[in-house]
C-alpha positions in Angstrom: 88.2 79.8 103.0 88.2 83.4 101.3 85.5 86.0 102.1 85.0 88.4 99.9 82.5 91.8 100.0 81.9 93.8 97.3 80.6 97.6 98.6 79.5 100.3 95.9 81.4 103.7 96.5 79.6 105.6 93.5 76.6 105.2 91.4 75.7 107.9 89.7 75.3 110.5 86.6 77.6 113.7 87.3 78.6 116.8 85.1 82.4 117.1 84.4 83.0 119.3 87.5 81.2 117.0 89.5 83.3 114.0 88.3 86.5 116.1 88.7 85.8 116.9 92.5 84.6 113.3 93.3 87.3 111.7 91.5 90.1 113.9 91.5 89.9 114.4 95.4 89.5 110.5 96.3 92.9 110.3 94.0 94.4 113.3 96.0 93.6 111.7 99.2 95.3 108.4 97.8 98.4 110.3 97.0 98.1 112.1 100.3 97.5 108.6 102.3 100.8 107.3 101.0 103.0 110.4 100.5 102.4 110.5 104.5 103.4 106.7 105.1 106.3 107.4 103.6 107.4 110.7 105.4 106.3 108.0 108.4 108.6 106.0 107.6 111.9 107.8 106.6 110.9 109.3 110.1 110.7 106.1 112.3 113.3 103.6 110.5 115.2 106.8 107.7 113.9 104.4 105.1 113.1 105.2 101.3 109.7 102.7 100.7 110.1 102.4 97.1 106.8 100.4 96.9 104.9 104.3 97.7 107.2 106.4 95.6 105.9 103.9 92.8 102.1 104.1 93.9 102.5 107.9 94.4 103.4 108.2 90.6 101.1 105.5 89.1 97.9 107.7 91.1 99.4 111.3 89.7 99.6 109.7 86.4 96.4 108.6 86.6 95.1 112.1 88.1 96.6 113.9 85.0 94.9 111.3 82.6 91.8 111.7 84.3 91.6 116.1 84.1 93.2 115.9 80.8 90.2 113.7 79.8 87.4 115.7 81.9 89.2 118.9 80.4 88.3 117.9 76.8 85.1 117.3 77.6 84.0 119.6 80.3 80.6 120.4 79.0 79.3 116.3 79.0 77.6 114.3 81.3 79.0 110.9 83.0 78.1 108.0 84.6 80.1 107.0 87.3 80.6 103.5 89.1 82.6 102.5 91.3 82.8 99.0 93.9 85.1 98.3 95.5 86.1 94.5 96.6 87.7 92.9 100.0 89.1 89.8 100.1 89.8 88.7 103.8 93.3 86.6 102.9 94.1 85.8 106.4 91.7 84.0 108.0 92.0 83.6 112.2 
């Protein structure tokens, strides 16, 4: 049997420099999270984890999409919404 939860991050209407902090710093922490996995683990086993170096590039492309986008249109309003879903795979 799968659980799943679904839990709302963000709900809400922001102006362009709001939306750039919220979402520009959740990717940065991202990058952050696995940029230091992987200095973890070239430390414990010298091993190159391709699997971050990949996620690590796919979240700064992302990031640059994203202030390009609130760039152009730094004097608008947004709504933002984001949930984010668990899925318990391995059940005990």
């Amino acid at each position: 049997m799968k659980k799943t939860e679904q839990f709302e991050l963000i709900n809400g209407v922001f102006s362009a420099q709001l939306t750039h902090e919220i979402l520009i710093d959740m990717l940065n922490k991202k990058i952050q999270f696995h940029s230091l996995k992987l200095h973890e683990n070239w430390e414990k086993n010298s091993q190159d984890e391709t699997s971050s170096n990949v996620r690590i590039r796919e979240l700064e492309a992302t990031r640059n999409s994203l202030q390009q986008f609130l760039a152009t249109n730094q004097h608008e309003t947004f709504k933002v919404q984001s949930t984010i879903t668990i899925e318990l795979v391995n059940e005990v």
